[in-house]
Each structure stands twice: as C-alpha cells, then as structure tokens.
FIKOLZA-1660 file (N, C-alpha, C; in steps of 0.1 Angstrom, whole numbers, plus 5000, padded with zeros to 4 digits):
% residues 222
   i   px   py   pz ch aa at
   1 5008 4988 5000  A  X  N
   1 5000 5000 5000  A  X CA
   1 5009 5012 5000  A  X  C
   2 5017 5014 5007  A  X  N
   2 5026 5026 5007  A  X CA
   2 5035 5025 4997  A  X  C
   3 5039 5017 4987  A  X  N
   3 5045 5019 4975  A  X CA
   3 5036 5030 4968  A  X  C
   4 5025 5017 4963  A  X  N
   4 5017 5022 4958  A  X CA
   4 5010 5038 4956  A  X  C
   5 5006 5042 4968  A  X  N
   5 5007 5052 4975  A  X CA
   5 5017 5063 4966  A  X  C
   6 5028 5061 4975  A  X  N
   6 5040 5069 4970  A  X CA
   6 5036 5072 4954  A  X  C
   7 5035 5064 4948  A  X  N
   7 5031 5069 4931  A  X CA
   7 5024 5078 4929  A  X  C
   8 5012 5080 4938  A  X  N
   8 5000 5088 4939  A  X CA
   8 5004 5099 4942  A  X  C
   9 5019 5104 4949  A  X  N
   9 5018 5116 4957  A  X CA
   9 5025 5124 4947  A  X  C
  10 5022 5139 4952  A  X  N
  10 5032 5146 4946  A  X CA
  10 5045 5141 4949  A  X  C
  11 5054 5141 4940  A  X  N
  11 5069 5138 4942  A  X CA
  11 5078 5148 4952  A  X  C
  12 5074 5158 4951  A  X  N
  12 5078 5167 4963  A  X CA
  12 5079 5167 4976  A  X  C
  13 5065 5159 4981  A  X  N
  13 5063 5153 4990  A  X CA
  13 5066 5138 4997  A  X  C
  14 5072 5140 5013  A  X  N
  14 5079 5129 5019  A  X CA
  14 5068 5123 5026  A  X  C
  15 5070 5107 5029  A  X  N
  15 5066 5104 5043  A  X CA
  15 5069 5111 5057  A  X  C
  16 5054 5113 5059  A  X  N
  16 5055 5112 5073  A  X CA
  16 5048 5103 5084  A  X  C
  17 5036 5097 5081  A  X  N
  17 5032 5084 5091  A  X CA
  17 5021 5079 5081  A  X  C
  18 5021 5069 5082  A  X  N
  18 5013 5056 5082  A  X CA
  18 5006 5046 5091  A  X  C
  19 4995 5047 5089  A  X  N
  19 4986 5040 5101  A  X CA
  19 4978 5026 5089  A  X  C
  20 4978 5013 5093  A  X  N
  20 4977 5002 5089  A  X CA
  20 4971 4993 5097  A  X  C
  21 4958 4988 5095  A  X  N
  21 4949 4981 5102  A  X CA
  21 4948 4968 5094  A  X  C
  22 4951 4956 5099  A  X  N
  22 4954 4944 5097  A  X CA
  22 4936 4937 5098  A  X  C
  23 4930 4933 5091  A  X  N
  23 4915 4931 5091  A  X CA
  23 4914 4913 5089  A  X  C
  24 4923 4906 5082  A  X  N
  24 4921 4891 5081  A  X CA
  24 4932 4891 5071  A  X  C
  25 4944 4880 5078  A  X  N
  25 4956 4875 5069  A  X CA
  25 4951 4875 5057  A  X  C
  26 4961 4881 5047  A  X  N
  26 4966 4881 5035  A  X CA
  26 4972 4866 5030  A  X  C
  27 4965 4862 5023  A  X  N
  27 4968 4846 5022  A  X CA
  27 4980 4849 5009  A  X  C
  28 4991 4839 5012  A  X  N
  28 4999 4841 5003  A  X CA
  28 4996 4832 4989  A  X  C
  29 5003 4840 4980  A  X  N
  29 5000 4833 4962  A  X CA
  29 4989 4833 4955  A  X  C
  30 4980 4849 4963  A  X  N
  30 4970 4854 4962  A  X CA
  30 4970 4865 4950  A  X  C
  31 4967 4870 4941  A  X  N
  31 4968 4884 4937  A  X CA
  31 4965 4892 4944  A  X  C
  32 4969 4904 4946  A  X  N
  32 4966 4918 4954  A  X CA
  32 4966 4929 4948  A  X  C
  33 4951 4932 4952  A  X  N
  33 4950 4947 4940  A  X CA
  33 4950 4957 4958  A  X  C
  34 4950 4968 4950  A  X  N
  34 4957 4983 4964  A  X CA
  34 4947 4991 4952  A  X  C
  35 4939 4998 4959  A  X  N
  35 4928 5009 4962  A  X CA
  35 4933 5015 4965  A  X  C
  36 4938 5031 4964  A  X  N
  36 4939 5043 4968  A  X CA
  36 4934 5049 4962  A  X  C
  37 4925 5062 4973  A  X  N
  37 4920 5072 4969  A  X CA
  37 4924 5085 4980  A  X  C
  38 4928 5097 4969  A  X  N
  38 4931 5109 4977  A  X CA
  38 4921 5114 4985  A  X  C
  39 4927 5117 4996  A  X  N
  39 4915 5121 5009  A  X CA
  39 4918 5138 5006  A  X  C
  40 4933 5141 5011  A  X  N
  40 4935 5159 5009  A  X CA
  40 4954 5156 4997  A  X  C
  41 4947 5166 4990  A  X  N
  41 4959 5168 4982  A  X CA
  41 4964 5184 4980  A  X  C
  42 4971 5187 4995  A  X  N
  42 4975 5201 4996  A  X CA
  42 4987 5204 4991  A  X  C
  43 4993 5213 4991  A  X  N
  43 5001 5222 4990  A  X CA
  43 5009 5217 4999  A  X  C
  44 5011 5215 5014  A  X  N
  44 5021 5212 5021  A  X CA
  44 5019 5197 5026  A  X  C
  45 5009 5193 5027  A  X  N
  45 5002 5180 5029  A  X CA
  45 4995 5171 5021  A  X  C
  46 4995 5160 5020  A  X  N
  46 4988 5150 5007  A  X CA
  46 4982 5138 5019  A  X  C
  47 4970 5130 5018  A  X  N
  47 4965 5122 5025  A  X CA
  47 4957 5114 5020  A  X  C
  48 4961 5100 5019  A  X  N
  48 4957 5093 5007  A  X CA
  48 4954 5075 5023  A  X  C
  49 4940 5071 5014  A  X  N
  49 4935 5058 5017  A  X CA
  49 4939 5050 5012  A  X  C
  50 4946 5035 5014  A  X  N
  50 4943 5026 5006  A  X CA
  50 4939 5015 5009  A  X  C
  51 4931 5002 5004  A  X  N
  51 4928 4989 5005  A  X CA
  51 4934 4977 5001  A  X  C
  52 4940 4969 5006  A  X  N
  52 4943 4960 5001  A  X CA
  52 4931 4945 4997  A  X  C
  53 4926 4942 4987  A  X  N
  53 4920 4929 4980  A  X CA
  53 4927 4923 4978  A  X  C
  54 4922 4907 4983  A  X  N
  54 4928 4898 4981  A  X CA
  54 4912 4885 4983  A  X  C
  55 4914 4880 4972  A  X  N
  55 4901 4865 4971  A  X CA
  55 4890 4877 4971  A  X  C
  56 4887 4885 4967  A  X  N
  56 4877 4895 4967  A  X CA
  56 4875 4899 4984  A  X  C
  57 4882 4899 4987  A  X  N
  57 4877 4907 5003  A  X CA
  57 4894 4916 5011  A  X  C
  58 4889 4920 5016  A  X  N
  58 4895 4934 5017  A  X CA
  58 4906 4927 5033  A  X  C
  59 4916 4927 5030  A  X  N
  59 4927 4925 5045  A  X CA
  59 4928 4935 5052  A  X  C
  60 4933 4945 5050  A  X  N
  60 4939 4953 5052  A  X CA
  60 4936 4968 5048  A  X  C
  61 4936 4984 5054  A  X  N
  61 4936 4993 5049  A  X CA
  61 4948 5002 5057  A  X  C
  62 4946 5014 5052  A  X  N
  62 4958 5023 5061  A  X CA
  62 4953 5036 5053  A  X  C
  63 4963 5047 5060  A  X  N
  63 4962 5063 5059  A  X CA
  63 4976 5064 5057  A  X  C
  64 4978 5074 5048  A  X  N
  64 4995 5076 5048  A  X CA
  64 4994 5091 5046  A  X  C
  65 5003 5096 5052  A  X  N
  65 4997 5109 5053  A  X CA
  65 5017 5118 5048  A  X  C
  66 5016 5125 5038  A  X  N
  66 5029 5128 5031  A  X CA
  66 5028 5142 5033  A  X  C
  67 5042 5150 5035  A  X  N
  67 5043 5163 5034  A  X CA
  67 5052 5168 5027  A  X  C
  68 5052 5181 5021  A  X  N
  68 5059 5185 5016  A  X CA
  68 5075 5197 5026  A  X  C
  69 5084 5192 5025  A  X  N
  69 5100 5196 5032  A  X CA
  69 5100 5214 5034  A  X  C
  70 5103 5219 5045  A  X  N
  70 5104 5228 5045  A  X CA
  70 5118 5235 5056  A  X  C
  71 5126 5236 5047  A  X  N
  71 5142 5238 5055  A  X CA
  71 5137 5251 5071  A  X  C
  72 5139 5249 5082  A  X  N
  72 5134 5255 5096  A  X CA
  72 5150 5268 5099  A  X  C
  73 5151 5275 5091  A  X  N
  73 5163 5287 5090  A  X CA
  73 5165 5290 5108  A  X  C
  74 5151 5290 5117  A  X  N
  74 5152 5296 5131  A  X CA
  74 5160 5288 5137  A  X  C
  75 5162 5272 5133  A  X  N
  75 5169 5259 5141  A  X CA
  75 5180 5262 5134  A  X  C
  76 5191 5265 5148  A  X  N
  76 5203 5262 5142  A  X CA
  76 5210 5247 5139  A  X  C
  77 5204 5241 5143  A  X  N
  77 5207 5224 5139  A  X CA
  77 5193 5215 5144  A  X  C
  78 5197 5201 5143  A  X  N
  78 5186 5191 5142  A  X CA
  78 5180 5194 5158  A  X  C
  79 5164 5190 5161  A  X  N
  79 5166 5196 5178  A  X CA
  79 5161 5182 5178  A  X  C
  80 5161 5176 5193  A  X  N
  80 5159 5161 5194  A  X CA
  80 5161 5164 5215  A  X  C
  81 5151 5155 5218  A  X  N
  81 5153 5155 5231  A  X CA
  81 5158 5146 5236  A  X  C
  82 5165 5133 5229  A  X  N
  82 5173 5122 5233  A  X CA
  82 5179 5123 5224  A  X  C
  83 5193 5116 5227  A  X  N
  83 5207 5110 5218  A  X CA
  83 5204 5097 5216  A  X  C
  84 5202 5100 5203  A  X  N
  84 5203 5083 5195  A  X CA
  84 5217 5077 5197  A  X  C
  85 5220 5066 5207  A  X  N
  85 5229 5053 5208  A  X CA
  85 5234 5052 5194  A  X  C
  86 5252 5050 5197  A  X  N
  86 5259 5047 5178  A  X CA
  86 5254 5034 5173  A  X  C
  87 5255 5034 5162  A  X  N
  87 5249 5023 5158  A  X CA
  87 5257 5006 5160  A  X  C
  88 5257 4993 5163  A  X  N
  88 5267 4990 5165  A  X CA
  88 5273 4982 5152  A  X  C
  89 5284 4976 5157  A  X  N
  89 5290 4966 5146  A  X CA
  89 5285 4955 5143  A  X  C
  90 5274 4956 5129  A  X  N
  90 5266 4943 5130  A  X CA
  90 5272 4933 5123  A  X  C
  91 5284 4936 5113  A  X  N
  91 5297 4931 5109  A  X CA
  91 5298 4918 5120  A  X  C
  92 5301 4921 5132  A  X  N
  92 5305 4916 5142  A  X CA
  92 5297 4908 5148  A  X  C
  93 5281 4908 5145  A  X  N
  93 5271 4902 5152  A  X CA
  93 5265 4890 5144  A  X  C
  94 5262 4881 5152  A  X  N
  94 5256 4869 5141  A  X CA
  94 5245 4870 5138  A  X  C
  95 5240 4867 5122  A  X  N
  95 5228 4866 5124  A  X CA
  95 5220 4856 5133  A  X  C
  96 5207 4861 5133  A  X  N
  96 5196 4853 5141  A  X CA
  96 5193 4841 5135  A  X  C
  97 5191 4827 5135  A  X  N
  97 5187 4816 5133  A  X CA
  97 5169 4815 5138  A  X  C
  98 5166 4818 5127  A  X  N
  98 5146 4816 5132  A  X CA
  98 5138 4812 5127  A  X  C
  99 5129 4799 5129  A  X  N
  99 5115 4796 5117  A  X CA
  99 5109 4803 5127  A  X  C
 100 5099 4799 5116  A  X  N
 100 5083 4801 5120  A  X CA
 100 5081 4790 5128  A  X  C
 101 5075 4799 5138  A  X  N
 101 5066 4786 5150  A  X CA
 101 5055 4776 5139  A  X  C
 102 5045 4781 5133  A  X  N
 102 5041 4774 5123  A  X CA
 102 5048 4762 5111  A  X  C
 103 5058 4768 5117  A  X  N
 103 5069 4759 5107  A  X CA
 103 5069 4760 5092  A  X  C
 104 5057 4773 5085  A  X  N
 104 5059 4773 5076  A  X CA
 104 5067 4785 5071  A  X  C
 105 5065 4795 5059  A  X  N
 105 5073 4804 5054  A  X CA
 105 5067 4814 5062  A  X  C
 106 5075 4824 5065  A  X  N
 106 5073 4836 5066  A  X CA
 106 5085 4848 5067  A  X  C
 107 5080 4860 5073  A  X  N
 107 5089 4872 5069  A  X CA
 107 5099 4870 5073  A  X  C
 108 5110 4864 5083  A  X  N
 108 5122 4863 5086  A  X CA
 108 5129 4852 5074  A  X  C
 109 5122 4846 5065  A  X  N
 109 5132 4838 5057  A  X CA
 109 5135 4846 5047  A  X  C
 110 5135 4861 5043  A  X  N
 110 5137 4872 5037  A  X CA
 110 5145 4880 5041  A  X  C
 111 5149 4880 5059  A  X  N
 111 5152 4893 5066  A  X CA
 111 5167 4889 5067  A  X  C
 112 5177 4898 5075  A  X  N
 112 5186 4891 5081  A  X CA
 112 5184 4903 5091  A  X  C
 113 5182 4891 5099  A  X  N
 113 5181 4898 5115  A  X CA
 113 5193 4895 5125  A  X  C
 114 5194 4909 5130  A  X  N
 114 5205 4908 5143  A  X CA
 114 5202 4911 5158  A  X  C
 115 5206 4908 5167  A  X  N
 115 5203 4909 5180  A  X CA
 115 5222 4918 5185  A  X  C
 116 5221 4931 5188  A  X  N
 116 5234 4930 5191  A  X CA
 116 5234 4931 5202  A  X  C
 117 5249 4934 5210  A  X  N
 117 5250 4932 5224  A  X CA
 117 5247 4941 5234  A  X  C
 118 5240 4959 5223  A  X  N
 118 5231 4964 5239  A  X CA
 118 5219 4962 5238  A  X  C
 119 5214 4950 5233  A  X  N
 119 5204 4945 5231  A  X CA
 119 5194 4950 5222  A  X  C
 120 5198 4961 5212  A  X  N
 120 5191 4965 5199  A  X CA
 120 5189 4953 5190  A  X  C
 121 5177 4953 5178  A  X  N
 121 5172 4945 5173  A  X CA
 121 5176 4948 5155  A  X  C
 122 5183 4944 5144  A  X  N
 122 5185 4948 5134  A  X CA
 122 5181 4944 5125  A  X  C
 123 5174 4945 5113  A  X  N
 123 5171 4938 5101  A  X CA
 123 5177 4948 5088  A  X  C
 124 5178 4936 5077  A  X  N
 124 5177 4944 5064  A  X CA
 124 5174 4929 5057  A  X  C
 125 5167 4937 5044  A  X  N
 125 5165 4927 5032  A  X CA
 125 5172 4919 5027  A  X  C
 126 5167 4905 5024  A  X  N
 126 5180 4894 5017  A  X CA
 126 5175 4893 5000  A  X  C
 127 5163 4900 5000  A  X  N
 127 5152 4893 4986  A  X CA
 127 5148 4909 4983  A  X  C
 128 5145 4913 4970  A  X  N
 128 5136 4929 4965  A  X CA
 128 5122 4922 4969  A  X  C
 129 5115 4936 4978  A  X  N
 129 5100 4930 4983  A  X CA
 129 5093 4934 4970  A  X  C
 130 5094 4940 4961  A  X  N
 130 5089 4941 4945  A  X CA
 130 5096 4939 4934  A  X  C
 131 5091 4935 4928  A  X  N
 131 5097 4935 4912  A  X CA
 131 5103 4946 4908  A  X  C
 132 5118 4944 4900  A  X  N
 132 5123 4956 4900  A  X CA
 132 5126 4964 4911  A  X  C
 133 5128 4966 4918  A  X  N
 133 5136 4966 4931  A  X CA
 133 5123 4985 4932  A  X  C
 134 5112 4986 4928  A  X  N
 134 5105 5001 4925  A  X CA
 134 5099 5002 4940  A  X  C
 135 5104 4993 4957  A  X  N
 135 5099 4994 4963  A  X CA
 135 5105 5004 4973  A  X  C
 136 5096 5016 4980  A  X  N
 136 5106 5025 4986  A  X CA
 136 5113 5019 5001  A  X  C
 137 5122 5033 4999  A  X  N
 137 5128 5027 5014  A  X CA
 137 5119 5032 5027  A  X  C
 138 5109 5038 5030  A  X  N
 138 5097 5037 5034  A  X CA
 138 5092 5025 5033  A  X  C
 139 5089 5017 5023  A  X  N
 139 5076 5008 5025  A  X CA
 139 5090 4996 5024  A  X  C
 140 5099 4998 5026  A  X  N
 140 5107 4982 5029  A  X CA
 140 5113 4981 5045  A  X  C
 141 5108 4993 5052  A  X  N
 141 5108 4999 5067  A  X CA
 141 5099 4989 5075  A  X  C
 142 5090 4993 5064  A  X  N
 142 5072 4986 5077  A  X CA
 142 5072 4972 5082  A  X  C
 143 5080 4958 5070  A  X  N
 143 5080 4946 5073  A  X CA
 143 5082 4947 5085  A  X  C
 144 5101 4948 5086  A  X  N
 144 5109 4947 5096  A  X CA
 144 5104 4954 5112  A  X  C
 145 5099 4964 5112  A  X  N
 145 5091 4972 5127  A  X CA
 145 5078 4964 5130  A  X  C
 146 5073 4955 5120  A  X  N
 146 5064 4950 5126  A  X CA
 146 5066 4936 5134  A  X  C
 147 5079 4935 5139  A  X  N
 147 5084 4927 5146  A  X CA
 147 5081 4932 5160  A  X  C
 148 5079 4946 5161  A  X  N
 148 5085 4952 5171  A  X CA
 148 5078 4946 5186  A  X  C
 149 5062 4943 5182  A  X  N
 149 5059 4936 5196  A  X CA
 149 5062 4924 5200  A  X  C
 150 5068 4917 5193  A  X  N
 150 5071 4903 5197  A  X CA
 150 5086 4901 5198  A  X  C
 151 5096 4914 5196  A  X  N
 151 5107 4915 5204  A  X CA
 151 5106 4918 5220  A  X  C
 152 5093 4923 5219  A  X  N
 152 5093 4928 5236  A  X CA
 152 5084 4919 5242  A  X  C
 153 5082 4909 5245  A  X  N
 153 5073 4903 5250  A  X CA
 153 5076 4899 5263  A  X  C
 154 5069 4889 5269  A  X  N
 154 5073 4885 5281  A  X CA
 154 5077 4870 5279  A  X  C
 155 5090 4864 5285  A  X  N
 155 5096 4847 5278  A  X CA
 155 5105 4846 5274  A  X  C
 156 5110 4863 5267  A  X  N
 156 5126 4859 5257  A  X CA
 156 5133 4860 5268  A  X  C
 157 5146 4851 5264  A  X  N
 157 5146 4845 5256  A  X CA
 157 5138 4828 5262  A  X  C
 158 5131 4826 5251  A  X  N
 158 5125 4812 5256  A  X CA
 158 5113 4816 5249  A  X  C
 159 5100 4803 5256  A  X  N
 159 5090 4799 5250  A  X CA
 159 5081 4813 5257  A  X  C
 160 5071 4816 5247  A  X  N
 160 5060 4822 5254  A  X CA
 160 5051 4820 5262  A  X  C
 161 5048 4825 5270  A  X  N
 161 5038 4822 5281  A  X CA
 161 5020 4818 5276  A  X  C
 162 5016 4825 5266  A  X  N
 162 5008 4831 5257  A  X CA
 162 5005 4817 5244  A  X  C
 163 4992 4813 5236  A  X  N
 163 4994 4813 5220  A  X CA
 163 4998 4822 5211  A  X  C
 164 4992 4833 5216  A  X  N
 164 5001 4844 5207  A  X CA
 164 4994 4853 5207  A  X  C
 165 5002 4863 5201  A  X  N
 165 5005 4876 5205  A  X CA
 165 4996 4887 5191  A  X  C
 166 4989 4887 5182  A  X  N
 166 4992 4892 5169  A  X CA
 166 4986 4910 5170  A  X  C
 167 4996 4915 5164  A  X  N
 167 4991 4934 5163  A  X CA
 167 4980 4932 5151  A  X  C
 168 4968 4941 5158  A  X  N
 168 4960 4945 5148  A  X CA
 168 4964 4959 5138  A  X  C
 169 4970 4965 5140  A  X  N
 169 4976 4975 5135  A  X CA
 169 4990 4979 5135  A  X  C
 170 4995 4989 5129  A  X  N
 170 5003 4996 5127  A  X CA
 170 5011 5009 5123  A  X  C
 171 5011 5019 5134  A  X  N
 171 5020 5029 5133  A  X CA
 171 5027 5034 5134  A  X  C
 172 5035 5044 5124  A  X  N
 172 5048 5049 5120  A  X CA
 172 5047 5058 5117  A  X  C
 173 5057 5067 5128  A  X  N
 173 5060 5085 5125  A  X CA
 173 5075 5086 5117  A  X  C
 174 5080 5093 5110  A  X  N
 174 5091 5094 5105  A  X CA
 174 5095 5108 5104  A  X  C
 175 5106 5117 5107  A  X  N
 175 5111 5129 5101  A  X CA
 175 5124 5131 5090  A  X  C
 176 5124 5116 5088  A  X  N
 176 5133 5123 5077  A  X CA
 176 5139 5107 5067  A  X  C
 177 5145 5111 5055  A  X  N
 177 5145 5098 5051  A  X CA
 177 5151 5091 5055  A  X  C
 178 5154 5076 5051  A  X  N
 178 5163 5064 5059  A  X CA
 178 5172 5063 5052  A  X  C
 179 5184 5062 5059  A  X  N
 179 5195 5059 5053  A  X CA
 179 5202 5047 5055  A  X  C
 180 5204 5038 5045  A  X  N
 180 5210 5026 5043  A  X CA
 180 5201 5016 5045  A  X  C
 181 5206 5002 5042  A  X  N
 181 5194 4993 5046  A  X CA
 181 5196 4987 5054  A  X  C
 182 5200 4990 5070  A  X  N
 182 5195 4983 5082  A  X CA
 182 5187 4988 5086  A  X  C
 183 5180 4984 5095  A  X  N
 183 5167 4992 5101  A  X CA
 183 5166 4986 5115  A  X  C
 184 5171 4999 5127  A  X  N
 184 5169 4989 5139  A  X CA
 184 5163 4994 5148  A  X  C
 185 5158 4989 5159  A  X  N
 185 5144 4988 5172  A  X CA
 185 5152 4987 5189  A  X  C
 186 5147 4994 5198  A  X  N
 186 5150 4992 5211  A  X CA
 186 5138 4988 5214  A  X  C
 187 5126 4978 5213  A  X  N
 187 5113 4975 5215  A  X CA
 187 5110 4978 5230  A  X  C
 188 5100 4983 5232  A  X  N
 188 5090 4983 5247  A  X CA
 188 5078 4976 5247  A  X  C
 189 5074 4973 5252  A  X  N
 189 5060 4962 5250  A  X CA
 189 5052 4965 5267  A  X  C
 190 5040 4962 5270  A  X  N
 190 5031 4961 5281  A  X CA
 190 5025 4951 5276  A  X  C
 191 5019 4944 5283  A  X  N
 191 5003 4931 5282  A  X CA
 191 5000 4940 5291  A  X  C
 192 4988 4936 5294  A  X  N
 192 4979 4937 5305  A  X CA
 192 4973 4923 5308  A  X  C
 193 4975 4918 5323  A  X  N
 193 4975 4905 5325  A  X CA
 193 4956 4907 5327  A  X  C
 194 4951 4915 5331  A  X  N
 194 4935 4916 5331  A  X CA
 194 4927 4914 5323  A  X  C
 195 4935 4919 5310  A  X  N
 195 4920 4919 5297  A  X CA
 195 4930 4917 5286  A  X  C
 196 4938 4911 5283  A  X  N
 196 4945 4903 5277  A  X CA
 196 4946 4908 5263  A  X  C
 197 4953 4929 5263  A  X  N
 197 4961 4938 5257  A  X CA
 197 4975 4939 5257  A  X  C
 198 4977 4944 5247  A  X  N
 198 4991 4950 5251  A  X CA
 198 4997 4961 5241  A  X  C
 199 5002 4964 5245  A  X  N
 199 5009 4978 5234  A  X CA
 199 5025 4975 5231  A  X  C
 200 5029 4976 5219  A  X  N
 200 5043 4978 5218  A  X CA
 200 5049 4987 5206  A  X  C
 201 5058 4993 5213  A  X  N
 201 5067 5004 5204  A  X CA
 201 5081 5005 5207  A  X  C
 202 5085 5011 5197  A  X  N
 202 5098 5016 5199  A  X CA
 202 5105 5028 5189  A  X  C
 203 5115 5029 5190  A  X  N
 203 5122 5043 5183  A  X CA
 203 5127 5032 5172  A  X  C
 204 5132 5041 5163  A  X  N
 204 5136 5030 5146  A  X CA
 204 5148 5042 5149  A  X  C
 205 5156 5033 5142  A  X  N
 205 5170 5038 5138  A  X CA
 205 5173 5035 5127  A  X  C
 206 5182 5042 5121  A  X  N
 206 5194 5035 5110  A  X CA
 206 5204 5042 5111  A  X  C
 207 5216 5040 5097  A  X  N
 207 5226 5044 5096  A  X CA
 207 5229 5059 5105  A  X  C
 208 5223 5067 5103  A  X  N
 208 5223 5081 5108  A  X CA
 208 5219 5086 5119  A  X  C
 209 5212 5075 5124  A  X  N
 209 5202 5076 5141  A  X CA
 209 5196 5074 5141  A  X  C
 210 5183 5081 5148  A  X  N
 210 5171 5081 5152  A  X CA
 210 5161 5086 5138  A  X  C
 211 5155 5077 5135  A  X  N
 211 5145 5087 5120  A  X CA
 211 5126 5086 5125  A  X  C
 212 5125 5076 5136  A  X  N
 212 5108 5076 5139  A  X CA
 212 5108 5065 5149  A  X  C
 213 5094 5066 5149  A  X  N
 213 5089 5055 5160  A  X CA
 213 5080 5050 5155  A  X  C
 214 5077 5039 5159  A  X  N
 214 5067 5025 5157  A  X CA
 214 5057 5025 5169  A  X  C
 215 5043 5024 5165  A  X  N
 215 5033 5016 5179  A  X CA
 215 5026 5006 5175  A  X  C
 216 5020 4998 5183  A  X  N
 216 5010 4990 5171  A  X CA
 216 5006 4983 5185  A  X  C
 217 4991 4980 5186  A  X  N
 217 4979 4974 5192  A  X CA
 217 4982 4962 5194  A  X  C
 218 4985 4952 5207  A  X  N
 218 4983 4938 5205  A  X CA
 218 4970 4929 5212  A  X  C
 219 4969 4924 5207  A  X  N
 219 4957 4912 5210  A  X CA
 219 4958 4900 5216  A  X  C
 220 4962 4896 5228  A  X  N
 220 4967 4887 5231  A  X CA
 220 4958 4873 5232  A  X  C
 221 4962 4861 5229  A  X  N
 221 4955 4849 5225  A  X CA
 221 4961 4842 5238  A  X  C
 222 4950 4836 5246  A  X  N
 222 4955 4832 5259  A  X CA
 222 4961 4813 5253  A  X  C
% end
C-alpha cells in the first residue's frame, strides 16, 4: 500500500506516518490489488487511503499521510530530546537463526536479522519486496518494525507464556529519510494480565540515528 501510495503523491512530497489496520491474513500466492483514493491533496500535505483485495475481500487498509519539506532557517541544527545510541557493529554480530513457529514460510526467511549486544534489534533485506527493486525505502521499513511487539514480549529468551501475540495494526512516524538498509528497534512492550492487551513500540534507527517510532495494538490469545 505505501508503494503504491508513494506513486499517487506529489513527488515533492515525503513520508510522514502511516497508520495500517490488519482486518484478516493476506493469504499468500493470492493476487493483490491496492485501492487508493486521495483524501487531501494540499500544497504542504497529501493524504491518501488505501485497501488491500485479496480473494475478493479486503485484508487490510491504512492512511499515509505525506508532506511537503520545508528547511526550519530559526533551528540552528537538528533539535531532538534524546541522543540516538551509535549504531553498532553488525559486521561483528551473528545473524539470528529463526523459523516460523508454524513451521511454515514467513517474513524472517527474507530478513537478516540481528540481536546485538546492547540489546538493539536489526534487520535488512535478503530478497527485493517488489519487482524491479521500485519498492521505497519507506515501504521496505514497515515489514521489519512490525516485529516490534514480539521482540518485547514476556519469555525471551524462551518459549512464550501466551498462543500468541498478533498486532492489529500499525504505526509509524518518521522525520526524515532512511539511510542505508538496516533498520533497527530498542522495543518496549506492556500486556495487561486483566483483559489480555498490550501495546508495543519503539524508536527505529538507521545508519544516521534516530528517523521515527513505531506503535502497534496487540491482542493477546491466551
């Protein structure tokens, strides 16, 4: 959807967040058609819907909301209320070894993920998520952060307490592009042992530091 998307927008115009509501698994080896229609197409702002079809019924929708850059002359440099941690040596770190609990295919047999040692979380692509590689570095962001609640859970390392965990949604703020293709997470997570919620987010890094944060709704399956 946010490729897609991206096509739609003025070219002028960058990401800034994406909100993605997960409605019933996307069965794979399915065709997928993406629906978008412009909601506001401003001058400094663009805000565009889209749907994902698949077997004639709808998975998935989202809001992507794009703006146009405007250099801030009053800021003498970048302002930030935390220091983004250096990035570390993932050279140095092994990848992660992971199936699917299901045991069948899924998004980590694409990723290479790292765990390093101040306990940051790192992915980048092994496979182009589109044809022709026309997919942005925005929409090759979203796979990898939607790890983000099930790095913070309760159990790691080990078995879960839970059947599972799954986010109904997903959002992502961003201020500025991403640079290079790692993409990494300090995850935070809550359940709520009462009514069987939870929330998880975290700050996204890459090459350059800090570029946004991730949140996303979970639903816990006792």
């Amino acid at each position: 959807m946010a490729s897609v998307i991206t096509n739609h927008a003025p070219p002028e115009h960058k990401p800034l967040s994406l909100r993605a509501e997960f409605l019933r698994p996307t069965p794979l080896g399915s065709p997928l058609k993406v629906h978008v229609e412009s909601v506001q197409a401003g001058r400094r702002i663009s805000v565009f819907d889209a749907r994902i079809i698949a077997d004639g019924k709808m998975t998935a929708r989202s809001t992507f909301t794009l703006a146009a850059t405007v250099a801030l002359t009053a800021l003498e440099k970048d302002y930030a209320t935390e220091t983004a941690p250096p990035m570390p040596d993932l050279a140095a770190t092994r990848p992660a070894m992971s199936r699917a609990p299901h045991g069948g295919p899924w998004l980590m047999d694409v990723l290479d993920g790292r765990t390093a040692s101040d306990g940051s979380h790192w992915f980048r692509w092994m496979a182009p998520l589109m044809p022709d590689d026309r997919c942005t570095a925005f929409a090759r962001m979203l796979g990898p952060v939607d790890f983000a609640h099930g790095l913070a859970r309760p159990g790691l390392p080990g078995r879960p307490p839970v059947t599972g965990w799954p986010n109904t949604d997903l959002s992502v703020h961003v201020d500025r592009d991403i640079v290079g293709d790692w993409i990494g997470m300090r995850p935070v997570g809550r359940w709520s042992r009462a009514n069987g919620l939870g929330v998880g987010t975290s700050a996204l890094y890459d090459a350059a530091g800090q570029f946004g944060r991730v949140t996303m709704g979970v639903v816990i399956i006792p």
